[in-house]
Backbone as JSON Lines, residues from 0, in Angstrom:
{"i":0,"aa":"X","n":[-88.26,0.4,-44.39],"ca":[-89.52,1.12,-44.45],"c":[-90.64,0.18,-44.04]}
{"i":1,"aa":"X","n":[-91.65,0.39,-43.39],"ca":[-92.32,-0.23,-42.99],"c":[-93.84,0.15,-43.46]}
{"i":2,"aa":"X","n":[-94.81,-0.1,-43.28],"ca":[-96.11,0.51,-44.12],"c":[-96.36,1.14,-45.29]}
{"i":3,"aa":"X","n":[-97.01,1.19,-46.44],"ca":[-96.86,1.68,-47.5],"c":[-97.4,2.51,-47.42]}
{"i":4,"aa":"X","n":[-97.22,3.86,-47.69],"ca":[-98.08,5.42,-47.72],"c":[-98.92,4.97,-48.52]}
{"i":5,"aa":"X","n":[-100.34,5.31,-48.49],"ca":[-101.06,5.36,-49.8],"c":[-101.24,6.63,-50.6]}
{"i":6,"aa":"X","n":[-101.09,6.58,-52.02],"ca":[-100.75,7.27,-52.81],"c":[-101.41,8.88,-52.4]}
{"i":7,"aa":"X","n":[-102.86,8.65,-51.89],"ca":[-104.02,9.94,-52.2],"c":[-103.28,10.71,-50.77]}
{"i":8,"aa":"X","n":[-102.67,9.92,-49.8],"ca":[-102.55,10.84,-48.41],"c":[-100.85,11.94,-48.68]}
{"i":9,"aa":"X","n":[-100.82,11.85,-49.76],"ca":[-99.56,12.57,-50.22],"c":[-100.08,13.6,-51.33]}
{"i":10,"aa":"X","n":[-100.27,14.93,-50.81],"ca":[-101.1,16.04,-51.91],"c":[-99.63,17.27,-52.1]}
{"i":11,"aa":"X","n":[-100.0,17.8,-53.12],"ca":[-98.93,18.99,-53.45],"c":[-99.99,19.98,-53.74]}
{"i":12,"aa":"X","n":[-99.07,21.45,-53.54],"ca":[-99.96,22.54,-54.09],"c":[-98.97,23.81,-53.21]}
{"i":13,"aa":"X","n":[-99.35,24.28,-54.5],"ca":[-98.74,25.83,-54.52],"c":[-98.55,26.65,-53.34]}
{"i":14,"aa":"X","n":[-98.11,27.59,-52.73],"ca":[-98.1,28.12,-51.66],"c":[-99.23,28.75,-52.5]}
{"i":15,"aa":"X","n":[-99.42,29.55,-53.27],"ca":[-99.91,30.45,-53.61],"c":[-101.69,30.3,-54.21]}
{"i":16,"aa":"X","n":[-101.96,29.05,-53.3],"ca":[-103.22,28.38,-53.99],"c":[-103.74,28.78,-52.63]}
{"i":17,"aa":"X","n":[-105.62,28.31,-52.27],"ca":[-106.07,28.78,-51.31],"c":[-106.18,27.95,-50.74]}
{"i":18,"aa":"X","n":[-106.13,27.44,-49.23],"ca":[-105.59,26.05,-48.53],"c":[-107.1,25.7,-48.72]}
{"i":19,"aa":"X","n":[-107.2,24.35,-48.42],"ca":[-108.52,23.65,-48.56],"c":[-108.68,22.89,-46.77]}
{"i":20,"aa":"X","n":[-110.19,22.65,-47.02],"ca":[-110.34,21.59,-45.52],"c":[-109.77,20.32,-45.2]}
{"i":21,"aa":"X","n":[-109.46,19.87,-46.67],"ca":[-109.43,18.39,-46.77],"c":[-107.71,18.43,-47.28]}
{"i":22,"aa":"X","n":[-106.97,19.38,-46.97],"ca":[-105.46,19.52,-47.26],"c":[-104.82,18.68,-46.46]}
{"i":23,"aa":"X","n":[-105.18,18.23,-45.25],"ca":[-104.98,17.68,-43.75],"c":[-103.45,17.95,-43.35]}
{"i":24,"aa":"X","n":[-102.73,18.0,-42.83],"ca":[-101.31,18.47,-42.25],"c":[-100.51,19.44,-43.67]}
{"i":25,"aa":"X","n":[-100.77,20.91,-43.8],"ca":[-99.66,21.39,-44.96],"c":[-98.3,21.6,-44.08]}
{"i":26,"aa":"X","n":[-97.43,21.57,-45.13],"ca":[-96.07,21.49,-45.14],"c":[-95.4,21.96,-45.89]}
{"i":27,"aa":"X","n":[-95.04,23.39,-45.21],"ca":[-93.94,23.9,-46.76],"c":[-92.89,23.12,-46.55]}
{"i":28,"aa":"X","n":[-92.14,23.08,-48.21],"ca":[-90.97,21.91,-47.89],"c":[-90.03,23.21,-48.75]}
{"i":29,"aa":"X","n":[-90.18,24.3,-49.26],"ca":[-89.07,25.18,-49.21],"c":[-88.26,25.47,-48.36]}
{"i":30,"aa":"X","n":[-86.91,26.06,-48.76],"ca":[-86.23,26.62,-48.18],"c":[-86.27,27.69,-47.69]}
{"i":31,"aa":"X","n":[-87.22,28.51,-48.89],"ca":[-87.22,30.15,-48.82],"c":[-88.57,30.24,-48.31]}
{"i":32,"aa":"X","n":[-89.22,31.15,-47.8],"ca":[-90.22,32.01,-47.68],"c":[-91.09,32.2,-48.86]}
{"i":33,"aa":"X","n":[-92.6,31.87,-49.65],"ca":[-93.18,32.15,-50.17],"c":[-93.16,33.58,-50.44]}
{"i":34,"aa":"X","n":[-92.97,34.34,-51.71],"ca":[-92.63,35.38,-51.5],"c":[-94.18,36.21,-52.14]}
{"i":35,"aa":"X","n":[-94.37,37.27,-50.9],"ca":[-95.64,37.91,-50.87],"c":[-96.8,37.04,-50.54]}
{"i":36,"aa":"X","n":[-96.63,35.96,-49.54],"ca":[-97.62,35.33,-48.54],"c":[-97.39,35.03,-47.38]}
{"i":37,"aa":"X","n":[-98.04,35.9,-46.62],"ca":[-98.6,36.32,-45.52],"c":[-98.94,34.49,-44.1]}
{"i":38,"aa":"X","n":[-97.75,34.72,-43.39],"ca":[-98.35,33.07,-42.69],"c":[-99.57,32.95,-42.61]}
{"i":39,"aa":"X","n":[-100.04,33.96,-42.3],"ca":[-101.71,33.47,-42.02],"c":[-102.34,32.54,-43.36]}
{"i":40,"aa":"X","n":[-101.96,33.88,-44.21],"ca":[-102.73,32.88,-45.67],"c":[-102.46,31.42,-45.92]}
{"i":41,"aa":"X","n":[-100.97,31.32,-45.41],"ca":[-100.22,29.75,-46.29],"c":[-101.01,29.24,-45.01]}
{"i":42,"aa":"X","n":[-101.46,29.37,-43.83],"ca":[-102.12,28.63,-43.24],"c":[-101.34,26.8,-42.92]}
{"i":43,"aa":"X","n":[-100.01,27.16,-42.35],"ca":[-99.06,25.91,-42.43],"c":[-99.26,25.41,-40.85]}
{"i":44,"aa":"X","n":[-98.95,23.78,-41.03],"ca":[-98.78,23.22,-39.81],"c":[-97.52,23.38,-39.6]}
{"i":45,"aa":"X","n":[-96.47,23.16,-40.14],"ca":[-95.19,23.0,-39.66],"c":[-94.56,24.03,-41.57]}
{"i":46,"aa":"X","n":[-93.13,24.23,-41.07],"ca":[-92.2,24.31,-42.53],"c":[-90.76,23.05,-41.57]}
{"i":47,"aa":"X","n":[-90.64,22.47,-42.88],"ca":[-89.67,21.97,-43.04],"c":[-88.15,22.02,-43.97]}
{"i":48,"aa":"X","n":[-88.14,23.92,-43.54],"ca":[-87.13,23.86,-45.05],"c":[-85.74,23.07,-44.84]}
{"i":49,"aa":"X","n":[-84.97,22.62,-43.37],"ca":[-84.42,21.74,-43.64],"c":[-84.8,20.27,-44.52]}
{"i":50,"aa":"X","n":[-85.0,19.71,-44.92],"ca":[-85.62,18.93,-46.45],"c":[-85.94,19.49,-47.61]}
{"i":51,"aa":"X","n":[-85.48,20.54,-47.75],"ca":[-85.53,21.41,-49.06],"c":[-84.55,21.28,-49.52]}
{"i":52,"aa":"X","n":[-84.28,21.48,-51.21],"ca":[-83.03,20.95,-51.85],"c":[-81.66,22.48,-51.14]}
{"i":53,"aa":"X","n":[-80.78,21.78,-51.17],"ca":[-79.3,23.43,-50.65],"c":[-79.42,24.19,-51.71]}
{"i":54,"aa":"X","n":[-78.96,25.02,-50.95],"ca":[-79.25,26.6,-51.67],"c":[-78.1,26.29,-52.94]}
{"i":55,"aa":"X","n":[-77.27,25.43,-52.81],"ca":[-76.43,25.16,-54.38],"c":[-77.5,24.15,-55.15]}
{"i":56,"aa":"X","n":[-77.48,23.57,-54.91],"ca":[-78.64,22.69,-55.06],"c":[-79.84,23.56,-56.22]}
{"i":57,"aa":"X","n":[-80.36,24.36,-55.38],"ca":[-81.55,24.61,-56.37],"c":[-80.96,25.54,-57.15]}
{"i":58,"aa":"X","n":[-80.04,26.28,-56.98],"ca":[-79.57,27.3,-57.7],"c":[-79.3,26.98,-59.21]}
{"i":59,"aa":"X","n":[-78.24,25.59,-58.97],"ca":[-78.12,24.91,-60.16],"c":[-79.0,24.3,-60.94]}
{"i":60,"aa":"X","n":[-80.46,23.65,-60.27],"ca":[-81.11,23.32,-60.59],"c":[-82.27,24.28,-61.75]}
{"i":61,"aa":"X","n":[-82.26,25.68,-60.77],"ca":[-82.83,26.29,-61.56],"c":[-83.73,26.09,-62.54]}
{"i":62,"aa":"X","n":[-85.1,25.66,-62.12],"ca":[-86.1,24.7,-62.58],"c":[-85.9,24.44,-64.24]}
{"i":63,"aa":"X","n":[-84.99,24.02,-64.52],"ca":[-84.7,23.4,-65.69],"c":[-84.6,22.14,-66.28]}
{"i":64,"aa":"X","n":[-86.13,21.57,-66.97],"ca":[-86.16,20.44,-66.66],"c":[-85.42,19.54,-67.58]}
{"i":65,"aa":"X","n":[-84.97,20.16,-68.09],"ca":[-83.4,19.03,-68.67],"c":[-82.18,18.72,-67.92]}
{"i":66,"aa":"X","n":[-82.81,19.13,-66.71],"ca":[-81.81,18.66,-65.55],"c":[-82.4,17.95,-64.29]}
{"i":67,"aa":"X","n":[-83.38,17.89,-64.36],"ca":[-84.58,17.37,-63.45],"c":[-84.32,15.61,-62.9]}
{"i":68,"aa":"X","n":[-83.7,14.92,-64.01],"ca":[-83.42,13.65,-63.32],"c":[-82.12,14.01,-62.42]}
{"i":69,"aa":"X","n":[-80.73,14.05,-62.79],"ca":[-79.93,14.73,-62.34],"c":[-80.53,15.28,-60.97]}
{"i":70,"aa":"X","n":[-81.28,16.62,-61.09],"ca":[-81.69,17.12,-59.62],"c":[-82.43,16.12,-58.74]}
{"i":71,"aa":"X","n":[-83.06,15.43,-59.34],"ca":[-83.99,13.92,-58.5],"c":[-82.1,13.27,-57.86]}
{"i":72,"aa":"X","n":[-81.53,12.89,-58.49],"ca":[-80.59,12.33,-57.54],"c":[-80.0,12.83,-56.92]}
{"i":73,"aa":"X","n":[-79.68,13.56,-57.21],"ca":[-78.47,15.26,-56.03],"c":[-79.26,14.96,-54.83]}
{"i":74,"aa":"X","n":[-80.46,15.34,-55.26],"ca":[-81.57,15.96,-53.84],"c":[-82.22,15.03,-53.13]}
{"i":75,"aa":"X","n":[-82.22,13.39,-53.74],"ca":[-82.03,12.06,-53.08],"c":[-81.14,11.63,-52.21]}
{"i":76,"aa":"X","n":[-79.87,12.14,-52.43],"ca":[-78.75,12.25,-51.5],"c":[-78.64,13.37,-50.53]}
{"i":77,"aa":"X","n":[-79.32,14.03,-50.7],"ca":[-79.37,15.15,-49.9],"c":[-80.06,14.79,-48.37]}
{"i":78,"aa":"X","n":[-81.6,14.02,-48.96],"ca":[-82.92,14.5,-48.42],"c":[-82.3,13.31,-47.29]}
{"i":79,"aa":"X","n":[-81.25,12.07,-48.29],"ca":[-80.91,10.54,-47.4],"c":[-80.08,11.22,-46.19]}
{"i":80,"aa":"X","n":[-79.3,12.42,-46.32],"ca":[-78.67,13.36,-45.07],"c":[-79.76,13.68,-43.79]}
{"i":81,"aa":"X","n":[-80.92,14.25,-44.21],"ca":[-82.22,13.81,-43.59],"c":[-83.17,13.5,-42.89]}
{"i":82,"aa":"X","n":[-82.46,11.51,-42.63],"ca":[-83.43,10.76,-43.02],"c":[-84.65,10.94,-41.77]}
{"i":83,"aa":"X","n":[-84.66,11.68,-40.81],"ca":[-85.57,11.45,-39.49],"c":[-86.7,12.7,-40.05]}
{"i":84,"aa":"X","n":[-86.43,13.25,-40.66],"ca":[-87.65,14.4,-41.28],"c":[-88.46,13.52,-42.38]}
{"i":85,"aa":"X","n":[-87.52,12.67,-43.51],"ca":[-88.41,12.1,-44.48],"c":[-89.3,11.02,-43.93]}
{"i":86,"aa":"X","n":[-88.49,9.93,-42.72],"ca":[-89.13,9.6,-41.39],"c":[-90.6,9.9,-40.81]}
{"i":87,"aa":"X","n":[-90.31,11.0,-40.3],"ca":[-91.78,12.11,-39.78],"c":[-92.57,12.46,-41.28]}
{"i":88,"aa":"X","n":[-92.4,12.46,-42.54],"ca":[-93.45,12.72,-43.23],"c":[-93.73,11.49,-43.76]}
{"i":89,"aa":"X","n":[-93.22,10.21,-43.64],"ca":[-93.66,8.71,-43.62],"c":[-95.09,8.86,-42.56]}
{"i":90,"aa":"X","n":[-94.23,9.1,-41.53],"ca":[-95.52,8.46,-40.28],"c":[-96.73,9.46,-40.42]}
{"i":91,"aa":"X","n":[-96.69,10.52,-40.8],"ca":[-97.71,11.77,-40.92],"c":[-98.58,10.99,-42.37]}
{"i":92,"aa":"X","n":[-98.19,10.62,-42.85],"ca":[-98.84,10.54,-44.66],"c":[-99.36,9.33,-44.1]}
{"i":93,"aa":"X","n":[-98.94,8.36,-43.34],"ca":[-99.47,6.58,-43.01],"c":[-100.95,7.15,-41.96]}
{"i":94,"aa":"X","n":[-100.71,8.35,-41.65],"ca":[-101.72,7.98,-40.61],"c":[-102.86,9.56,-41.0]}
{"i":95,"aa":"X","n":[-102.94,10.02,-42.4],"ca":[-103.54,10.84,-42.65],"c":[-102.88,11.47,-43.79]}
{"i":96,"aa":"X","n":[-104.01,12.7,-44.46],"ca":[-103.4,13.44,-45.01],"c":[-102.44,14.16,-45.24]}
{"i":97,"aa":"X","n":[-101.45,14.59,-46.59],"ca":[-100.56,15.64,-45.99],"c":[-100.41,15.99,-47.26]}
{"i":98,"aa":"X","n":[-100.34,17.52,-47.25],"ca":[-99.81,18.43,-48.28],"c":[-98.47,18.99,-48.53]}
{"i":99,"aa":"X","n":[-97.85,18.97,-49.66],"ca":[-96.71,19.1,-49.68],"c":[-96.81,20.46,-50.27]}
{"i":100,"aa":"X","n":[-96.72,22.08,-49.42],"ca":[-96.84,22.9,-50.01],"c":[-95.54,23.89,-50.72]}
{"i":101,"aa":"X","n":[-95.47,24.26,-52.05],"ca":[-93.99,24.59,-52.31],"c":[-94.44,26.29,-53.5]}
{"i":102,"aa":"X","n":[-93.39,26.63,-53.7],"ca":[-94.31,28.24,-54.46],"c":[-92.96,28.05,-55.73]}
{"i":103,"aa":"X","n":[-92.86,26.97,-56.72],"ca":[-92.02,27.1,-57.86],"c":[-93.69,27.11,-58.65]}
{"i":104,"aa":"X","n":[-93.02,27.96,-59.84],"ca":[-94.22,28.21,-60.95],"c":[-94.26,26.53,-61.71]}
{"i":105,"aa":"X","n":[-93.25,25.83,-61.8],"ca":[-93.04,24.7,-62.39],"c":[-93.81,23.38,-61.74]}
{"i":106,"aa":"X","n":[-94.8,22.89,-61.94],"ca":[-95.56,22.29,-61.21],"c":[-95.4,20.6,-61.25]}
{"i":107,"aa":"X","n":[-94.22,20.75,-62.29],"ca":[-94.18,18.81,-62.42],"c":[-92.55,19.35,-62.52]}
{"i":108,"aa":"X","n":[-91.44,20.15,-62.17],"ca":[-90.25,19.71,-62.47],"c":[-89.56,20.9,-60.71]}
{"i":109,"aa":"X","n":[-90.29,20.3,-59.93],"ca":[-89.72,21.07,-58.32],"c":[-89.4,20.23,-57.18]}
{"i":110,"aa":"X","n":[-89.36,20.65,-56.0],"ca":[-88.4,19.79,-55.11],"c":[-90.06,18.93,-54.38]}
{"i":111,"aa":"X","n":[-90.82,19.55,-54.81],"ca":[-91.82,18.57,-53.81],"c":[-92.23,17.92,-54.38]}
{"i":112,"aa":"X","n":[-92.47,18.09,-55.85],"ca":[-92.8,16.28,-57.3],"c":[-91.69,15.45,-56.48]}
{"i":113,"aa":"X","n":[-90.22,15.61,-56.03],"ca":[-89.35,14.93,-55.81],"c":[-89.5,14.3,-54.73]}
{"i":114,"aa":"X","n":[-89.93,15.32,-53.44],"ca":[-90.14,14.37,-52.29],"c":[-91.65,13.79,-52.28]}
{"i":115,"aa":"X","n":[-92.05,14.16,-53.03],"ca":[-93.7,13.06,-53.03],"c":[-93.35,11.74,-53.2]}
{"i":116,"aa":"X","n":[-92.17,11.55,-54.32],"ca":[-91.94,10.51,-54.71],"c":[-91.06,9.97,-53.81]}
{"i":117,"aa":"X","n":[-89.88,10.12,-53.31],"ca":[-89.28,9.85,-52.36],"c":[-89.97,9.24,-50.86]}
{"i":118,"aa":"X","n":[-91.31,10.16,-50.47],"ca":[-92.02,9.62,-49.72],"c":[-93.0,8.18,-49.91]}
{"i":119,"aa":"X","n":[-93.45,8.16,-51.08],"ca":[-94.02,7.09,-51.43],"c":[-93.5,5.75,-51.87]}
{"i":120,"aa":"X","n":[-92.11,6.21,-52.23],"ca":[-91.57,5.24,-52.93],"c":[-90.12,4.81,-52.08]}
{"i":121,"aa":"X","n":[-90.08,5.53,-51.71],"ca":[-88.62,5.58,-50.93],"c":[-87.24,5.57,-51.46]}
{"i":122,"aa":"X","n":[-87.33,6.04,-52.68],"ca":[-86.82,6.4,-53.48],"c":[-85.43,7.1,-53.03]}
{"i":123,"aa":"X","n":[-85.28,8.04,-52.29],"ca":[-84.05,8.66,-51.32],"c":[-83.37,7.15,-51.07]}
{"i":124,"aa":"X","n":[-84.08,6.79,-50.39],"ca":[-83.05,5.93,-49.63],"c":[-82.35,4.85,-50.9]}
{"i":125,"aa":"X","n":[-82.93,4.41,-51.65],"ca":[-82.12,3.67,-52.69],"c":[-80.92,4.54,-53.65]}
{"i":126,"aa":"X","n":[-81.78,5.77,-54.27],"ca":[-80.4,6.22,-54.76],"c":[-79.47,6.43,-53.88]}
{"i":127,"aa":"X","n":[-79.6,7.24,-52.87],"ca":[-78.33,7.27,-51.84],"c":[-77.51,6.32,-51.58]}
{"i":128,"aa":"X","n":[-78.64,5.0,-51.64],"ca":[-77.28,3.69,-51.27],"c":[-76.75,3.53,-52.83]}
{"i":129,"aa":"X","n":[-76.96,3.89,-53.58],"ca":[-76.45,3.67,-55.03],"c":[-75.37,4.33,-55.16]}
{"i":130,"aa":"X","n":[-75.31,5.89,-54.73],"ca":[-74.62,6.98,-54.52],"c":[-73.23,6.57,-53.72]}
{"i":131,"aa":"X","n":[-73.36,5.86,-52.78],"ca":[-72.38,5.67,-51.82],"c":[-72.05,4.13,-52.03]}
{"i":132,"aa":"X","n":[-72.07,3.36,-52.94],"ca":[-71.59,1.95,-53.17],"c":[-70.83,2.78,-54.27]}
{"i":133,"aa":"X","n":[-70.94,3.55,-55.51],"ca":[-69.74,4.21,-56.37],"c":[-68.56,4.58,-55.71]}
């Protein structure tokens, strides 16, 4: 990894919130479709639902946050499958804003708390190598 993201150029928020000026690049990182918003409204630069946790994946996860570390590593190994998208939201966050937009009601136990952290920290890439030295 090369450059450190700084913390503020990595934002989250609801699909279902009203986009702002200062959001700078949004990004749904679902899999699914915001359900009952309109593209215009989500007002997105790109979706990236390849980087969204697998449809087994969240199913199990099922925002249950007594499973939430657990889902942080599943979906660390997942995202390390990846790695040229978590890549592109490195170089996007180093050189500006970026919103990580996602529509779970759960606002501290979902897949984009996960890749915020993953992006900032690089976090993917270590559990994965942890994952695959077992």
């Amino acid at each position: 990894m090369s450059a450190k993201v700084p913390n503020a150029n990595v934002r989250l928020k609801r699909a279902y919130e009203t986009p702002a000026a200062d959001d700078g690049a949004r990004i749904l990182v679902d899999r699914l479709w915001p359900r009952a918003v309109s593209k215009q409204a989500l007002a997105l630069d790109t979706w990236m639902k390849d980087i969204a946790p697998s449809t087994g994946l969240r199913r199990w996860f099922g925002h249950d946050p007594g499973r939430w570390h657990e889902f942080c590593r599943r979906y660390a190994a997942e995202v390390h499958e990846h790695q040229d998208l978590l890549d592109e939201l490195r170089a996007r966050a180093r050189k500006g804003r970026i919103t990580l937009v996602f529509s779970a009601r759960d606002e501290v136990h979902n897949d984009a708390v996960a890749l915020r952290g993953f992006i900032l920290h690089g976090l993917a890439d270590r559990v994965a190598a942890k994952v695959q030295r077992k």
